[in-house]
PyMOL commands that place a pseudoatom at each C-alpha (Angstrom):
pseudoatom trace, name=CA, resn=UNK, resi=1, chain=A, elem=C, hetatm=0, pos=[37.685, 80.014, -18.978]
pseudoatom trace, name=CA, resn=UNK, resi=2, chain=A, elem=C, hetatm=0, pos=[40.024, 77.182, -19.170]
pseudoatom trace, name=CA, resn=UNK, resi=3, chain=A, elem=C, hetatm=0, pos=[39.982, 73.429, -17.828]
pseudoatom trace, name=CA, resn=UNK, resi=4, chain=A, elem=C, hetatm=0, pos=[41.996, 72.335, -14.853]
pseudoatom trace, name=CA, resn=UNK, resi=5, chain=A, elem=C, hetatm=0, pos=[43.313, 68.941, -14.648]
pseudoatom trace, name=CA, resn=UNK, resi=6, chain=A, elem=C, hetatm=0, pos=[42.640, 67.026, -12.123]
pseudoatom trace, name=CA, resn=UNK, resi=7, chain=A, elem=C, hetatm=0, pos=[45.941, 66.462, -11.189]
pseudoatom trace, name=CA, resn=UNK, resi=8, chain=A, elem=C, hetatm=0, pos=[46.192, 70.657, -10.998]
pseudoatom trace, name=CA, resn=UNK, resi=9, chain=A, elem=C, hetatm=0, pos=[42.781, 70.425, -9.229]
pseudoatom trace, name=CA, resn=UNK, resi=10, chain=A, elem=C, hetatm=0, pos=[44.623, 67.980, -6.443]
pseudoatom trace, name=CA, resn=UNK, resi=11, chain=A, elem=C, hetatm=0, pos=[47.446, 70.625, -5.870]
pseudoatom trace, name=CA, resn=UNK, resi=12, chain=A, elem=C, hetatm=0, pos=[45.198, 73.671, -5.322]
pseudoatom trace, name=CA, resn=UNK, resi=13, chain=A, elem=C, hetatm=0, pos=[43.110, 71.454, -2.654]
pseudoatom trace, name=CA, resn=UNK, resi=14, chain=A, elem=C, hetatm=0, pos=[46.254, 70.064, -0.992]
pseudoatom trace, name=CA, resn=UNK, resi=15, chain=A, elem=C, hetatm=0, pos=[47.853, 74.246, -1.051]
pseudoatom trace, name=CA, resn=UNK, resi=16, chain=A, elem=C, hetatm=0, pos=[44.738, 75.117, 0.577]
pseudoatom trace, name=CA, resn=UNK, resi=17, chain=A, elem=C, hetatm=0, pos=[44.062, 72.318, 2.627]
pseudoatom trace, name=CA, resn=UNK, resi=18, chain=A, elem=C, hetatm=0, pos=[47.795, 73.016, 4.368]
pseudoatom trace, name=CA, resn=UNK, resi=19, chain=A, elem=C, hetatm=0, pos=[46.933, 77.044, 4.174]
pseudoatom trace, name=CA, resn=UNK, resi=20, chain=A, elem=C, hetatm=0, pos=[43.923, 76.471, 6.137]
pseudoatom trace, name=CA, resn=UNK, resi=21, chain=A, elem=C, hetatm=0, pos=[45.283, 73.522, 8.818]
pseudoatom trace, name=CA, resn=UNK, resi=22, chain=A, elem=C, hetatm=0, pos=[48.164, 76.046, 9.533]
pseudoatom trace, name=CA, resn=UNK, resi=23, chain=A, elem=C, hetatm=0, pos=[45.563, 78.828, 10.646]
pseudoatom trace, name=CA, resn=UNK, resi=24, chain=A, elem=C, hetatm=0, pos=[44.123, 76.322, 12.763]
pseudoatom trace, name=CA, resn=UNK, resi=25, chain=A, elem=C, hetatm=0, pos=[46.375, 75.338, 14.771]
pseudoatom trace, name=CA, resn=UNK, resi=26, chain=A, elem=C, hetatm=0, pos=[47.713, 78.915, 16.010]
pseudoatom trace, name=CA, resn=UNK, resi=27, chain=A, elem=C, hetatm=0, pos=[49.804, 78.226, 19.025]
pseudoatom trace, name=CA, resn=UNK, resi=28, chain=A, elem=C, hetatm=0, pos=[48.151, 78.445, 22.395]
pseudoatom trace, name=CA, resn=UNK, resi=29, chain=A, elem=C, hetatm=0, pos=[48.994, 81.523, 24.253]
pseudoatom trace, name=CA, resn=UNK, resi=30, chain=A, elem=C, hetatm=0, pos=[47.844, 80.680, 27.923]
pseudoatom trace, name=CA, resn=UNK, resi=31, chain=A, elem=C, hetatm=0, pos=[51.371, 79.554, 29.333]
pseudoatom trace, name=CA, resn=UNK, resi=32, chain=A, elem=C, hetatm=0, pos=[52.771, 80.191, 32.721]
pseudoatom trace, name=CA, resn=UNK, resi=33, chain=A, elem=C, hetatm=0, pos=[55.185, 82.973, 31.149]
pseudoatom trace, name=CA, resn=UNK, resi=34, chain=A, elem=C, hetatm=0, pos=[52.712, 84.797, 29.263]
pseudoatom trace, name=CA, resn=UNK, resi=35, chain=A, elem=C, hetatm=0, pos=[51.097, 85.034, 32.724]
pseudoatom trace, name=CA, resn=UNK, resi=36, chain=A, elem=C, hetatm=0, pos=[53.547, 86.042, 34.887]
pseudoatom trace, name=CA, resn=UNK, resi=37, chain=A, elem=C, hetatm=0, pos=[53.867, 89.442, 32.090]
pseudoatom trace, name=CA, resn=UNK, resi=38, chain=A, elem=C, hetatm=0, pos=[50.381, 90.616, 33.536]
pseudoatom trace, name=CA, resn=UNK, resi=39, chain=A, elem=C, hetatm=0, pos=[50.326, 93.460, 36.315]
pseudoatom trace, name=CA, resn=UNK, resi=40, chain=A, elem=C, hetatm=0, pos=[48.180, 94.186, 38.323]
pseudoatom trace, name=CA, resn=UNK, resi=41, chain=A, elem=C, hetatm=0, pos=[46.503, 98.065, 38.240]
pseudoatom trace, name=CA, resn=UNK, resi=42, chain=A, elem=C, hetatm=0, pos=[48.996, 98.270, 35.242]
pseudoatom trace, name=CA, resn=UNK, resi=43, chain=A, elem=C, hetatm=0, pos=[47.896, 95.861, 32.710]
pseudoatom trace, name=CA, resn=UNK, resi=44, chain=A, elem=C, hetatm=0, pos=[44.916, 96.981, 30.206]
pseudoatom trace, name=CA, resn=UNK, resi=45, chain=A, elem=C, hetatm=0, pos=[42.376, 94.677, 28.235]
pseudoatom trace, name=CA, resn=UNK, resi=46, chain=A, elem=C, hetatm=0, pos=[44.268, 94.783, 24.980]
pseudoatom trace, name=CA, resn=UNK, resi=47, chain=A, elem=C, hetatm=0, pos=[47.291, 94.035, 26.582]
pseudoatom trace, name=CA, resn=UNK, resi=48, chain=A, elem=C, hetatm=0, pos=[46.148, 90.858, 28.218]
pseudoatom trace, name=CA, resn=UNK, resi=49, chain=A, elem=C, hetatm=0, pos=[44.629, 89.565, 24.881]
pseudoatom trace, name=CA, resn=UNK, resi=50, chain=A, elem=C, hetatm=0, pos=[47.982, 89.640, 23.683]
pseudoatom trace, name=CA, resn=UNK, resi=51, chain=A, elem=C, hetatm=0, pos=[49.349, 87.933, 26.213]
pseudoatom trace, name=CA, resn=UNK, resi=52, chain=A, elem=C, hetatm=0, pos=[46.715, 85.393, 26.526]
pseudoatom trace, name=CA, resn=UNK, resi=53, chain=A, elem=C, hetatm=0, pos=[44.198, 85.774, 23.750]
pseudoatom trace, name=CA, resn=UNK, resi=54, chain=A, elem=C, hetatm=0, pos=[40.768, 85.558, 23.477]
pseudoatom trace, name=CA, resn=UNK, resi=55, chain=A, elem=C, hetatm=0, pos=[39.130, 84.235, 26.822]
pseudoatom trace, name=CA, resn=UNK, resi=56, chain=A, elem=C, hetatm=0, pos=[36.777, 81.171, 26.832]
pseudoatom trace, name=CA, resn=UNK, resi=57, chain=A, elem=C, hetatm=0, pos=[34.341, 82.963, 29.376]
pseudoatom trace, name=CA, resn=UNK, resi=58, chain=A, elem=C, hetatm=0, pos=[33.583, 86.317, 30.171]
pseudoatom trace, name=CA, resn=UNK, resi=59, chain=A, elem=C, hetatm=0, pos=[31.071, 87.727, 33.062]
pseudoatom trace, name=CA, resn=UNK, resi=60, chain=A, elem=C, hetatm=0, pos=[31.060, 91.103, 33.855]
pseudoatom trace, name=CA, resn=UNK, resi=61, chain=A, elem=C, hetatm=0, pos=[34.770, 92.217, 34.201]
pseudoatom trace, name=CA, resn=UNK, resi=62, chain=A, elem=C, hetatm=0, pos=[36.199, 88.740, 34.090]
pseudoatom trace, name=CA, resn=UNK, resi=63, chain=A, elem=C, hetatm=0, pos=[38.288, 87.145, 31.883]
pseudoatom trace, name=CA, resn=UNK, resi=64, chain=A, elem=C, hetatm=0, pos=[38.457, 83.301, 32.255]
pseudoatom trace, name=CA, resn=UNK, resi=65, chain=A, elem=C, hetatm=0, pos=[40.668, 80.780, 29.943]
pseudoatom trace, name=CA, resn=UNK, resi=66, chain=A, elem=C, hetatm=0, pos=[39.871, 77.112, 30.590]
pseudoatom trace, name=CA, resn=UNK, resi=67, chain=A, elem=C, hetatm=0, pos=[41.850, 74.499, 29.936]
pseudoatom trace, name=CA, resn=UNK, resi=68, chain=A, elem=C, hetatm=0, pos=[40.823, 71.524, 30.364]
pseudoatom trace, name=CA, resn=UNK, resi=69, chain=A, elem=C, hetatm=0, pos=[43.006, 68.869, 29.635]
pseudoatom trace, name=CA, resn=UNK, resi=70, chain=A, elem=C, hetatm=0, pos=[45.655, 70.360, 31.639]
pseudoatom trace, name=CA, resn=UNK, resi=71, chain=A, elem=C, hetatm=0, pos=[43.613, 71.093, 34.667]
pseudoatom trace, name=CA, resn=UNK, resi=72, chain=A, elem=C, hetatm=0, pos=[44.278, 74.604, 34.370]
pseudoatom trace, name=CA, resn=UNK, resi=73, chain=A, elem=C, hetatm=0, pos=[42.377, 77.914, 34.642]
pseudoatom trace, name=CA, resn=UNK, resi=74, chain=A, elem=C, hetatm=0, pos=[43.152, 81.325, 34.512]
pseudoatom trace, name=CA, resn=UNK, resi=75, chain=A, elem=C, hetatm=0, pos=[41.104, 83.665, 35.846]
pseudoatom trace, name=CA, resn=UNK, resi=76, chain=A, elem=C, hetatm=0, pos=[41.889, 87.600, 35.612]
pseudoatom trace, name=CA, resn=UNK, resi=77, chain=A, elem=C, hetatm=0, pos=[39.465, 90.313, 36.720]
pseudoatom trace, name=CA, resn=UNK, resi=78, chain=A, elem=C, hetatm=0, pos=[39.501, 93.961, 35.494]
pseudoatom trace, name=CA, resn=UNK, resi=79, chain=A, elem=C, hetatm=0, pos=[38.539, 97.270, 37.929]
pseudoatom trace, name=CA, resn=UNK, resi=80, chain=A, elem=C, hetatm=0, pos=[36.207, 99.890, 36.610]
pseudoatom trace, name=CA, resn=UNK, resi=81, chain=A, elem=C, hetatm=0, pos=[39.713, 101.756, 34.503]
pseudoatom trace, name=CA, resn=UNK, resi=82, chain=A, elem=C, hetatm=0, pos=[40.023, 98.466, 32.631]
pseudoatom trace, name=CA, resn=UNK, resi=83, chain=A, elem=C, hetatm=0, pos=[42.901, 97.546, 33.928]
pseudoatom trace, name=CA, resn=UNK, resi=84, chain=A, elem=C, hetatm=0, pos=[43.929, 94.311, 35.544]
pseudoatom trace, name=CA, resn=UNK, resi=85, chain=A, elem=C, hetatm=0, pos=[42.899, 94.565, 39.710]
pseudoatom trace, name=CA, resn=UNK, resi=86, chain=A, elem=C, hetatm=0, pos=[43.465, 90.544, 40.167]
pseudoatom trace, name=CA, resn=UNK, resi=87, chain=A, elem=C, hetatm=0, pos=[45.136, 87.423, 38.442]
pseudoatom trace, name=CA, resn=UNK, resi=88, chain=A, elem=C, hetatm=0, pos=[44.526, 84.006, 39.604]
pseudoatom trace, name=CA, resn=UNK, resi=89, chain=A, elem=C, hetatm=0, pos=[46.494, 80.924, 37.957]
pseudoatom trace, name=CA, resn=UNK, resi=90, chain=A, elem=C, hetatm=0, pos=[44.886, 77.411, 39.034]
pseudoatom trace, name=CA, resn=UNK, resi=91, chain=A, elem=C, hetatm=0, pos=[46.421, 74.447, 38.013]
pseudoatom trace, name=CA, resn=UNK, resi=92, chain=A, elem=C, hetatm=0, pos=[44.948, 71.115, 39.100]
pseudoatom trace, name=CA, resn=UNK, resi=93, chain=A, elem=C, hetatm=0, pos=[47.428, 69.173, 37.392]
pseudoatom trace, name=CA, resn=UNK, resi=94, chain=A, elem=C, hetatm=0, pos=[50.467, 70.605, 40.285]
pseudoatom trace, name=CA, resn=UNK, resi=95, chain=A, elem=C, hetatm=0, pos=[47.884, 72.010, 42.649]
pseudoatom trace, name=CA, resn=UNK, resi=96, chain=A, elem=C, hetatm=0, pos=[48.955, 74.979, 42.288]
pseudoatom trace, name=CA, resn=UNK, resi=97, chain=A, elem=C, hetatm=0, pos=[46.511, 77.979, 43.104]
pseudoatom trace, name=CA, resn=UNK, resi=98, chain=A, elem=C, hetatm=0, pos=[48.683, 81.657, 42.380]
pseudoatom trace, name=CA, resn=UNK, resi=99, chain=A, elem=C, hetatm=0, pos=[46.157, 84.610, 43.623]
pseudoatom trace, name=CA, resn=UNK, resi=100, chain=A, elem=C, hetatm=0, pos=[47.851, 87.801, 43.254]
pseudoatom trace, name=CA, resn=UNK, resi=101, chain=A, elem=C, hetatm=0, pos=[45.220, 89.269, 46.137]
pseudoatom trace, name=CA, resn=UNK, resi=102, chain=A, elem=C, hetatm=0, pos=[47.075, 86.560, 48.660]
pseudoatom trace, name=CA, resn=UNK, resi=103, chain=A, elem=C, hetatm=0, pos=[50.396, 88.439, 47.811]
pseudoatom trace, name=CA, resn=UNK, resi=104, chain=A, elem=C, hetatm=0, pos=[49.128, 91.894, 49.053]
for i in range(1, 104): cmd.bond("trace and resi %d" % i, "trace and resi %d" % (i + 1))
show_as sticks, trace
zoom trace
């Protein structure tokens, strides 16, 4: 077993310290583009975790990502195959309210 210095020590904790602060801060997937990929009675579970990522809420078949210090929820709700029966994109911010059921 050997002795680190402390000025060693300080590098390892700074390495990690940057290692660790990059994981962190993962970009956040919940942008109007990523969105506008899902489809409706096309697009599965998995497939909208990739696009979005791991929703805030769940109940029952719905997916919800909150956002709130842009105002903005997204709200998408899976049919009994798993995939994707409604999207809903609600943005306080622009008032915007997208409900792919209004466009049927």
């Amino acid at each position: 077993m050997t002795k680190l210095s402390a000025k060693r020590i300080g590098s390892v904790v700074a390495v990690a310290a940057m290692f660790v602060g990059g994981c962190a801060s993962t970009p956040d997937r919940v942008m109007r583009q990523n969105y506008t990929q899902i489809r409706e009675n096309a697009s599965t579970r998995a497939e909208v975790g990739s696009l979005l990522g791991t929703p805030e809420h769940t109940i029952g078949d719905t997916w919800m990502y909150t956002r709130p210090e842009q105002h903005l929820t997204v709200i998408i709700d899976f049919g009994a195959n798993g995939e994707v029966v409604r999207k809903q994109w609600v943005d306080g911010e622009t008032g915007t309210w997208d409900d792919s059921s209004d466009q049927q």
